[in-house]
C-alpha positions in Angstrom: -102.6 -110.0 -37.5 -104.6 -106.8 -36.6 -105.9 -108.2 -33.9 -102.4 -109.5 -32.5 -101.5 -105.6 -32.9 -104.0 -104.4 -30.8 -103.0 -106.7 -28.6 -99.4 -105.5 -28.3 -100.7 -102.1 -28.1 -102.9 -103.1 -25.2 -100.2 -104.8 -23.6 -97.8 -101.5 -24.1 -100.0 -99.0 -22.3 -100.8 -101.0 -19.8 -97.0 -101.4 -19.2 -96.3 -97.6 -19.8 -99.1 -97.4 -17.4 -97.5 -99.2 -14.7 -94.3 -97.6 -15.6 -95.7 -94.2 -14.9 -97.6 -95.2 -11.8 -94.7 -97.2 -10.2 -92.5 -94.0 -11.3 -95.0 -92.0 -9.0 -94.5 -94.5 -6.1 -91.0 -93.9 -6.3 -91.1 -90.1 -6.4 -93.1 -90.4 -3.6 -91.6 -92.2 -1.6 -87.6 -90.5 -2.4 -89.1 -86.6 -2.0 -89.9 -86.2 1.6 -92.7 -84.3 2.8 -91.7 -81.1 5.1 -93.5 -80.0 7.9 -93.1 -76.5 8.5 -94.2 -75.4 11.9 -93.6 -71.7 12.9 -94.5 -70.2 16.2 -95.1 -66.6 16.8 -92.8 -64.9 19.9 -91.4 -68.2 20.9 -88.2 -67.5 23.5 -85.8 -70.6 23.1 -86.6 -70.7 26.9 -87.3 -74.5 26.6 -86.4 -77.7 28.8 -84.2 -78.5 25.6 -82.4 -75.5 26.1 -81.8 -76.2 29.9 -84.9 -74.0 31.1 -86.7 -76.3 33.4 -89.5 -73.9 34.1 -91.9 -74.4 31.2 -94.0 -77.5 30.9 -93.5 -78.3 27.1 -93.2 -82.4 26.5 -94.2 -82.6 22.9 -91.4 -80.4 22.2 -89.1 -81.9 24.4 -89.2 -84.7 22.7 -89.4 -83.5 19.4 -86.2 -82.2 19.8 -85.1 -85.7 21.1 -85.8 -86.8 17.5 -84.0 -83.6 15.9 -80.9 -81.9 15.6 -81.1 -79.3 17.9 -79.5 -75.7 17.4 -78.0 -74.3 20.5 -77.1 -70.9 18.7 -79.8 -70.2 15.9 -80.5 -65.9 15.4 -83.2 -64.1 13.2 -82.0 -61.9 11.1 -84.2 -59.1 12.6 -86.5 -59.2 15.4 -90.5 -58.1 13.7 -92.4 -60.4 12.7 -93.0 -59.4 8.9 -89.7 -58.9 8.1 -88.3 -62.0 9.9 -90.7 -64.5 8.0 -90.4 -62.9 4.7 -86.4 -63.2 5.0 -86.6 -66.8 5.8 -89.2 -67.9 3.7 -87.2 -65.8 0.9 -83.6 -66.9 2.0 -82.8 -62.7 1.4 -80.6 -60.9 4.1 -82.5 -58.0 5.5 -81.2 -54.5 4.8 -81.4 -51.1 5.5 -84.3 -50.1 3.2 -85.8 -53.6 2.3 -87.5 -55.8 4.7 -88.2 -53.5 7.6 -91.1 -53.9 9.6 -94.0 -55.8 10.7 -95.7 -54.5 7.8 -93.4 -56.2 5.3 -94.7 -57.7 2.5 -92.8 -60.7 0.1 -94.6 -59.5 -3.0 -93.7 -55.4 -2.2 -90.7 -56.2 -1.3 -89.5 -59.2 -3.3 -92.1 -59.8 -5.6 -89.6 -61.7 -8.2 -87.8 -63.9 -5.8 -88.4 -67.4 -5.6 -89.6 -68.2 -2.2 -89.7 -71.5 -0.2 -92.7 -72.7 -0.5 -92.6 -71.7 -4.2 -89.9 -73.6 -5.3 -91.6 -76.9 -3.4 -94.8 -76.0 -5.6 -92.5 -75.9 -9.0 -91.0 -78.9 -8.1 -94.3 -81.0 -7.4 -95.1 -80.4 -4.0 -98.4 -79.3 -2.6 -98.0 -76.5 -0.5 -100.8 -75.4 2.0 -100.3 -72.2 4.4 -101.9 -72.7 7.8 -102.4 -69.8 10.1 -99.8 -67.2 10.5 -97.2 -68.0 8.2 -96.6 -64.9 6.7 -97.6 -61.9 8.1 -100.0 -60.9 5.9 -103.0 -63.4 5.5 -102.1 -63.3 1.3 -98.7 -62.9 1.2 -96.8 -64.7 -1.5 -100.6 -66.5 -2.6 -99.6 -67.9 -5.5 -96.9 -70.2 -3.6 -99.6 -71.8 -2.0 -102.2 -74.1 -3.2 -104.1 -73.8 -0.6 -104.3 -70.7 2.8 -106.5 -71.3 5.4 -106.3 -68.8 8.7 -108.9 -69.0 11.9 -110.7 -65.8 12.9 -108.9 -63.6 14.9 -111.7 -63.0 17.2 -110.8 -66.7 18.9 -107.5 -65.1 20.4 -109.9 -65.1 22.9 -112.9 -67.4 24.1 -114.8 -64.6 26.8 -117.6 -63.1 24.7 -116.9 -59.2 25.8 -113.0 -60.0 24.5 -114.4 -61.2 21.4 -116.3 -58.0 21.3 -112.9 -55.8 21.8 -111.2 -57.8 19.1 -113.9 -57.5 16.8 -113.9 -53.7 16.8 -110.4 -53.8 16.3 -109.5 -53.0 19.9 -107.1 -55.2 21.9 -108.8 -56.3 24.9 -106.7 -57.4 27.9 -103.1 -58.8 27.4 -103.9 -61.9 28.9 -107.1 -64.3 29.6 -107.9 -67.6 31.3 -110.7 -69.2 30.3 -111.9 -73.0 31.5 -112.7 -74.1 28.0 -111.4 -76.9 25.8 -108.5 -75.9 23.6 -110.6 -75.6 20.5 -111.8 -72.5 21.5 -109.1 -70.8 21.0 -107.6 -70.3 17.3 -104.4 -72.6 18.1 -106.8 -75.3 18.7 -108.6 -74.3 15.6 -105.6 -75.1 13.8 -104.3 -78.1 14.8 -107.5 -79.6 13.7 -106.9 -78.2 10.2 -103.6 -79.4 10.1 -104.9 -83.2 11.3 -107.4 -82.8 8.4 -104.9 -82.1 6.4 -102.3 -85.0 7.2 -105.4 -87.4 6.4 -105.9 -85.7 3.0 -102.1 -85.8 1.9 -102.0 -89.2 2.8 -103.6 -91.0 0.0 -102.4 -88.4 -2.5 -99.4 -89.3 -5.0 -97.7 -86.1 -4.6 -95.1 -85.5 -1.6 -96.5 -81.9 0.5 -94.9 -78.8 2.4 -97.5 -78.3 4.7 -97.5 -74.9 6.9 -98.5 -74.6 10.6 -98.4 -71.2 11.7 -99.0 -71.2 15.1 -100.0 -67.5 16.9 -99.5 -68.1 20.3 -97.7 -67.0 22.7 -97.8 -64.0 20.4 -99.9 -61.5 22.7 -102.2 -61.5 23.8 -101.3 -64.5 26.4 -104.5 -66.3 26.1 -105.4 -70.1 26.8 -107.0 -72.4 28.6 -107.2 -72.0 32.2 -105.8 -76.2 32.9 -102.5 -74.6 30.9 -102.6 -71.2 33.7 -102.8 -74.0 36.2 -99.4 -75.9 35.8 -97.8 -72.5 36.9 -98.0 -71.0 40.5 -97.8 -67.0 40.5 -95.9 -67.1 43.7 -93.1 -69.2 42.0 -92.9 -66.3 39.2 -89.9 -64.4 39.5 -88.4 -61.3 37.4 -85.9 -62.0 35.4 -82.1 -61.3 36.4 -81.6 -58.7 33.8 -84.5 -56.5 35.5 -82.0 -53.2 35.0 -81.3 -50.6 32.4 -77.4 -50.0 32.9 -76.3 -46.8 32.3 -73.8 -48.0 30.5 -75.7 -49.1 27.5 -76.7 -46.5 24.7 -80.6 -45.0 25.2 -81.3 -46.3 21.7 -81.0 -49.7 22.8 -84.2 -49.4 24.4 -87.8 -48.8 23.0 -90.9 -47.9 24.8 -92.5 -51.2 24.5 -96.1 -49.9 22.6 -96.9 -53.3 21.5 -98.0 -54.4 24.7 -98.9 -50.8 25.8 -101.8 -51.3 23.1 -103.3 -53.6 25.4 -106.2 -52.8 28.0 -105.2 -51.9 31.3 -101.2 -51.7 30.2 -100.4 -48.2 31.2 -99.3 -45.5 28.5 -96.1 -44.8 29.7 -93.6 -45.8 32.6 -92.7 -49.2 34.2 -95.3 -51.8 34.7 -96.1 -52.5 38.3 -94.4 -56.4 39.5 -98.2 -57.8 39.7 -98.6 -57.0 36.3 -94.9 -58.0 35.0 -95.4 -61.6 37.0 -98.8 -61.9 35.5 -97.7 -61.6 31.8 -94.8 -63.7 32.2 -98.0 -66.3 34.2 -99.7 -66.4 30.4 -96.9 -66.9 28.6 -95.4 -69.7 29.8 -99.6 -71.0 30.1 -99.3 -69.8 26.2 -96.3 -72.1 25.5 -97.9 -75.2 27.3 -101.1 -74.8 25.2 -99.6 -74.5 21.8 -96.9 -77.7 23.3 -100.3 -79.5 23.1 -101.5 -78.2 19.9 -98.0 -79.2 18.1 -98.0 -82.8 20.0 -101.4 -83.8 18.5 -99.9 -82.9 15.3 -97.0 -84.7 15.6 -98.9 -87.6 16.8 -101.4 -87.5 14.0 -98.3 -87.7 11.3 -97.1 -91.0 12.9 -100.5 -92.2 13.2 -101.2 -91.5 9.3 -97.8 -93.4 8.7 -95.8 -90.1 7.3 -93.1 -90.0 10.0 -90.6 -91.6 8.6 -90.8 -89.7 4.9 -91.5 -86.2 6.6 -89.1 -83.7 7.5 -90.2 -81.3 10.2 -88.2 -78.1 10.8 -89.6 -75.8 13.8 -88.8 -72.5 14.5 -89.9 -69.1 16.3 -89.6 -65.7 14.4 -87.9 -64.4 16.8 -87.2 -63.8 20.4 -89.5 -62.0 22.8 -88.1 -59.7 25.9 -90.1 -61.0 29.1 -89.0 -58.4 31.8 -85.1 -58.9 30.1 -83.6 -54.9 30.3 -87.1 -54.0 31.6 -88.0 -54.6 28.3 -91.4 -56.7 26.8 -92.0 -57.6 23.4 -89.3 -57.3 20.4 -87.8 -54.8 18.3 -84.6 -54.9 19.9 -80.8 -56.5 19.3 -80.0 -57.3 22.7 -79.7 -61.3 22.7 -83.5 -62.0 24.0 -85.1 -60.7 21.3 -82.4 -62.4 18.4 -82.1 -65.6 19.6 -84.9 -68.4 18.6 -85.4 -71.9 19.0 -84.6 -73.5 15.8 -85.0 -77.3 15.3 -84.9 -80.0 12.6 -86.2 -83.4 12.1 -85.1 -85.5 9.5 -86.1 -89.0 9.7 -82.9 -91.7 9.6 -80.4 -88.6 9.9 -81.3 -86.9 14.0 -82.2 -88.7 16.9 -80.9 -85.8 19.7 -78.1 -84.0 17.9 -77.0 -80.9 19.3 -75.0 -78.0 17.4 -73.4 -74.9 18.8 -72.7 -73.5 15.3 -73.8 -70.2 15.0 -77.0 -70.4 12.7 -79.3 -67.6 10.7 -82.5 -67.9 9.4 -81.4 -67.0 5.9 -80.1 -70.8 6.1 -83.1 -72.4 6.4 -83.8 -71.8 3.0 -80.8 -73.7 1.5 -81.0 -76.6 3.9 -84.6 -77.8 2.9 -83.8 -77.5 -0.3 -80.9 -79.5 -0.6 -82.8 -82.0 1.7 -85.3 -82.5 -0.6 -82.8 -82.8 -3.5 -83.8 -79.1 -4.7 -81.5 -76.5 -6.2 -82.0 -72.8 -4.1 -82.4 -70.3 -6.1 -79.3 -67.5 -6.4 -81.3 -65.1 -4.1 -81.5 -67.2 -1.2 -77.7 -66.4 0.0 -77.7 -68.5 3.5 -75.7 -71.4 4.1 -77.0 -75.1 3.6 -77.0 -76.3 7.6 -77.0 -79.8 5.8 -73.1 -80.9 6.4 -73.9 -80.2 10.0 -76.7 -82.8 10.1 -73.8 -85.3 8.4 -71.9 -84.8 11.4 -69.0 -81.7 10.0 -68.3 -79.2 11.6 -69.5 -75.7 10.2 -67.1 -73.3 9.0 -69.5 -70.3 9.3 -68.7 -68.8 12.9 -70.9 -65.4 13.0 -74.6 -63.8 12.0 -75.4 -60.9 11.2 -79.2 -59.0 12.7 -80.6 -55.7 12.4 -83.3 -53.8 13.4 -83.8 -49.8 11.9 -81.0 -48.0 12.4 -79.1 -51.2 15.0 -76.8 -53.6 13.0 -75.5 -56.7 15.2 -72.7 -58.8 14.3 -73.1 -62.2 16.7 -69.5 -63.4 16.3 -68.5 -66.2 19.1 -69.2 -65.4 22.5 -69.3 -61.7 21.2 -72.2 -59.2 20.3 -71.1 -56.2 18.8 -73.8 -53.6 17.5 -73.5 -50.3 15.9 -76.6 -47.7 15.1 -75.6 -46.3 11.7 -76.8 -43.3 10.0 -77.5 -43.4 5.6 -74.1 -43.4 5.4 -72.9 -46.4 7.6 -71.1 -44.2 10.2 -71.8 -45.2 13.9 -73.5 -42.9 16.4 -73.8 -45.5 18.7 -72.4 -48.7 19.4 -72.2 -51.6 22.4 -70.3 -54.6 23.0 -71.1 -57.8 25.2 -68.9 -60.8 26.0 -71.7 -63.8 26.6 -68.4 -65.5 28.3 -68.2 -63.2 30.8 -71.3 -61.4 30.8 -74.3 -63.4 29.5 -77.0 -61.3 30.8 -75.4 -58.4 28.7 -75.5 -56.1 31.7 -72.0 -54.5 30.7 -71.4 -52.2 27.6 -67.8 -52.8 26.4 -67.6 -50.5 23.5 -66.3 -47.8 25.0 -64.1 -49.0 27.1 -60.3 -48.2 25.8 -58.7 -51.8 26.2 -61.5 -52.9 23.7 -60.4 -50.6 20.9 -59.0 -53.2 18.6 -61.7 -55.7 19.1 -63.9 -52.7 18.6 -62.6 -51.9 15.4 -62.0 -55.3 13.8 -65.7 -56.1 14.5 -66.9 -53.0 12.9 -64.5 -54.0 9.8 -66.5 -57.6 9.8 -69.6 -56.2 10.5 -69.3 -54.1 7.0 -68.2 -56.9 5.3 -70.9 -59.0 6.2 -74.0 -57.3 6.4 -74.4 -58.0 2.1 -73.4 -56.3 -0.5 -76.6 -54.5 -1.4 -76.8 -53.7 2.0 -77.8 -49.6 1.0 -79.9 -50.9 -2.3 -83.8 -50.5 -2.5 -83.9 -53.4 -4.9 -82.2 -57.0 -5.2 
């Protein structure tokens, strides 16, 4: 009899065994894996978006797989701030989430974040180059954070010198080396490692690819400079201040002016402006290749067809646009971002003109993984969208310092507001009628009412903690 009982206890764990391990199977094979790529300075200035100037196939067809959003805004134009809010799912405001040098845990240390609520609900996360700003941001979201040296922003020896001595070097470089030399390189090759790792695991992953180019300075391979003629290079449209538009819509541009050779102040000369606009579209062909042997590696691995990918630029980047370079602005340029999302059985091509902020990203992985977003995370799920409704949200709302933008329609309305919300500045543009923004309409009297009504929404939309220093 005792032996018949072991027996049966044998026999049980081995079946609760199976149970458990088939259970596993099953959770793996329901909770898709995201693949979360974000690109530094990326202009939605893509074949995809109907610019047929930048050699990018990968994500060309990418976004043939995808749902592609036409209208998709940061929430504010720096890097630091821009990730934090949409890894958070928290609106910017006046005194929270400011600057390049924001920080998730100073700013929003109790907030649930992204990759956070993945990791509580079984994922394994790993962070890939620049995903937040700051290199330990949010750690203990992450099981794992791997970054490449900064030096390899460039591959000539006396660049690497500059960069080590925490100097900028030139704004651009062309090098004829293989694409590993440089960092992007550097991490697609962690990110392949990666893929092969998570394979053969029993857990689904969130896996980070923070890619830094074409974040100045506009470095890469010299085959990428090549697809591009300089003579074909032309300034953009927009290559005007109008008088029209208020002086604190402009900035100085020191980003770039932090750069060798860039002079201090003033225009740059055309050779100069034609040579940076050269690298960056050589930038957006090199990471194109970086992001298309990733791609390739996760159908190769067999992880396609349970892995959402979701790819998006922090935020736009001024090429020339208002004689402007760099960020740090509310002009259109510098708010709009390519934004797209692949999610296997559901996109094949889809394109959406609803008018789409960061702060939804948040919601929309969640739910597609079946998680519940945190309270904090206040963006709208882009979800019934990807089922084919039609979205009911019709505005955004963007800021940068003292500049407030409400995107609503064809219309951009901003206001500069002092600690007390009043105006002492404002402009309007009708993309309709004017797309390049060339025309300030805020003063002008037969746009009173529209005037006013925006700056009604505007308030009523820019959150209600909009003045708080905590959440």
């Amino acid at each position: 009899m005792k032996k018949y009982s072991i027996l049966i206890l044998i026999a049980l764990g081995m079946f609760t065994s199976c149970a458990v391990q088939k259970k596993k199977v099953e959770e793996k094979a329901t909770a898709p894996n995201i693949l979360f790529i974000a690109i530094d300075d990326l202009r939605p200035e893509l074949n995809f978006y109907g610019a047929n100037h930048i050699q990018s196939p990968h994500l060309d067809n990418l976004a043939s797989e995808s749902l592609v959003f036409d209208q998709a805004y940061c929430n504010i134009p720096v890097c630091g701030a821009s990730r934090t809010s949409l890894l958070t799912g928290v609106r910017p405001t006046r005194k929270r989430m400011l600057n390049a040098y924001t920080q998730k845990d100073i700013d929003l240390p109790n907030v649930i974040s992204l990759p956070m609520l993945f990791k509580q609900n079984g994922y394994t996360t790993i962070s890939n180059g620049k995903v937040y700003h700051h290199k330990k941001d949010d750690e203990s979201a992450w099981d794992e954070i791997w970054h490449p040296d900064p030096i390899w922003d460039y591959a000539k020896s006396e660049n690497q010198q500059f960069r080590k001595e925490k100097r900028k070097g030139p704004p651009v470089e062309m090098a004829d080396v293989v694409d590993t030399v440089y960092r992007d390189g550097k991490l697609a090759l962690k990110v392949i490692a990666d893929l092969k790792k998570l394979k053969n695991q029993d857990k689904p992953f969130f896996l980070a690819m923070g890619v830094a180019k074409p974040h100045l300075p506009f470095t890469s391979p010299k085959k990428y400079w090549e697809l591009y003629k300089r003579e074909d290079i032309e300034l953009p449209e927009s290559y005007v201040q109008p008088k029209s538009t208020p002086k604190e819509a402009f900035h100085r541009f020191g980003e770039l002016r932090k750069y060798q050779g860039v002079p201090k102040k003033g225009e740059i000369s055309e050779d100069m402006a034609k040579e940076l606009i050269h690298g960056y579209y050589a930038s957006v062909s090199y990471i194109d290749a970086q992001i298309g042997l990733v791609l390739e590696e996760l159908e190769k691995q067999g992880l396609a067809e349970n892995t959402i990918v979701v790819l998006w630029g922090d935020h736009g980047w001024n090429l020339g646009d208002h004689k402007l370079w760099c960020k740090h602005v509310t002009f259109e340029k510098a708010l709009k971002t390519p934004l797209i999302l692949k999610v296997p059985g559901k996109t094949n091509g889809q394109r959406t003109d609803a008018i789409t902020e960061y702060i939804d990203v948040y919601p929309t992985l969640a739910e597609l993984a079946g998680l519940s977003a945190p309270e904090t995370a206040v963006g709208q799920s882009m979800v019934p969208i990807l089922n084919g409704q039609k979205s009911d949200k019709d505005w955004a709302v963007c800021k940068f310092k003292d500049a407030v933008t409400i995107i609503k329609g064809d219309l951009f309305y901003t206001e500069w507001i002092d600690n007390k919300g009043e105006a002492y500045a404002r402009m309007l543009f009708d993309h309709k009628i004017d797309p390049l923004e060339l025309d300030n309409l805020a003063e002008k009297k037969e746009y009173t009412e529209t005037v006013e009504n925006l700056a009604k929404e505007l308030r009523a939309k820019w959150g209600s903690n909009f003045f708080d220093d905590v959440m």
